[in-house]
C-alpha positions in Angstrom: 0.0 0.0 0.0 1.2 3.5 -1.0 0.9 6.9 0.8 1.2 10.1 -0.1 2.6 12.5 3.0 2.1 16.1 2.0 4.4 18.2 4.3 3.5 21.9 4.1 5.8 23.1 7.1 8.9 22.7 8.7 7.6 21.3 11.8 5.5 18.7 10.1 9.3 17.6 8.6 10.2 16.9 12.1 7.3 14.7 12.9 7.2 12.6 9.8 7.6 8.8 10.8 6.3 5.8 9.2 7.3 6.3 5.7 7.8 2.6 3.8 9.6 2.7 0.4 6.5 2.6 -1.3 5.4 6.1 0.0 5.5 9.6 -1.9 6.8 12.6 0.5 5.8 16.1 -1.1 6.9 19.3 0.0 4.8 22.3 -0.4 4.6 25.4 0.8 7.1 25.7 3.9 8.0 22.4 3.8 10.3 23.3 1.4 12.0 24.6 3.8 12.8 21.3 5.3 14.2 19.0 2.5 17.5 18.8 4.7 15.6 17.7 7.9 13.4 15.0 5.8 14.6 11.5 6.7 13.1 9.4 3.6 14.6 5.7 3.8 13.8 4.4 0.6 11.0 7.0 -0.1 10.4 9.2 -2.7 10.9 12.8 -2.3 9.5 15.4 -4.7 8.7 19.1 -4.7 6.2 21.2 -6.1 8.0 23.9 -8.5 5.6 26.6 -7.9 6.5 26.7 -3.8 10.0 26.5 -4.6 10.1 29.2 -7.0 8.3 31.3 -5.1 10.4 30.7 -2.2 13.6 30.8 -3.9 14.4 27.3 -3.2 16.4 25.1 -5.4 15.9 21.3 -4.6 19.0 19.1 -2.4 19.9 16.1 -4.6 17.6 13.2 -4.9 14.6 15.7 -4.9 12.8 16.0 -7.6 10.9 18.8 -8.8 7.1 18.3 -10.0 3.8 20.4 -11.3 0.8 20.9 -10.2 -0.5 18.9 -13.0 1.8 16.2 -11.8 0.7 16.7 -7.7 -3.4 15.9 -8.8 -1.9 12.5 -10.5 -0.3 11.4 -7.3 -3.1 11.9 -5.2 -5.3 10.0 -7.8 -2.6 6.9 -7.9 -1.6 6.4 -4.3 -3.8 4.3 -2.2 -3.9 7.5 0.5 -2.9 10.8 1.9 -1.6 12.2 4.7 -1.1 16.2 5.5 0.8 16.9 8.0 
């Protein structure tokens, strides 16, 4: 099973946990912030282009950039979702 754990704030980068390999973490909004404090395993990490452009922020290595064309698709193919 596959989640999708939107982080929208640095905090909420502190308190991720129980992330498998088949889960999706996406920064947004001030989670941006906190692609250094994100602890991912085997997870994938991606990160919407319009909050990091409008932040300024330029994504660490193994963090890939995606739309908001490309966010609607993974909440329509992962099993569920998570904000935190």
């Amino acid at each position: 099973m596959s989640t999708l754990h939107i982080i929208s704030s640095i905090e909420a980068c502190d308190q991720l946990q129980f992330v498998s390999h088949h889960d999706t973490i996406l920064l947004c909004n001030d989670g941006c912030y906190g692609q250094t404090r994100i602890s991912s395993g085997d997870a994938n990490v991606v990160m919407l282009q319009t909050c990091a452009s409008a932040r300024g922020i330029v994504p660490e290595a193994g963090v890939k950039l995606i739309s908001d064309k490309d966010w609607v698709e993974l909440t329509i193919t992962m099993n569920n979702s998570i904000t935190w």
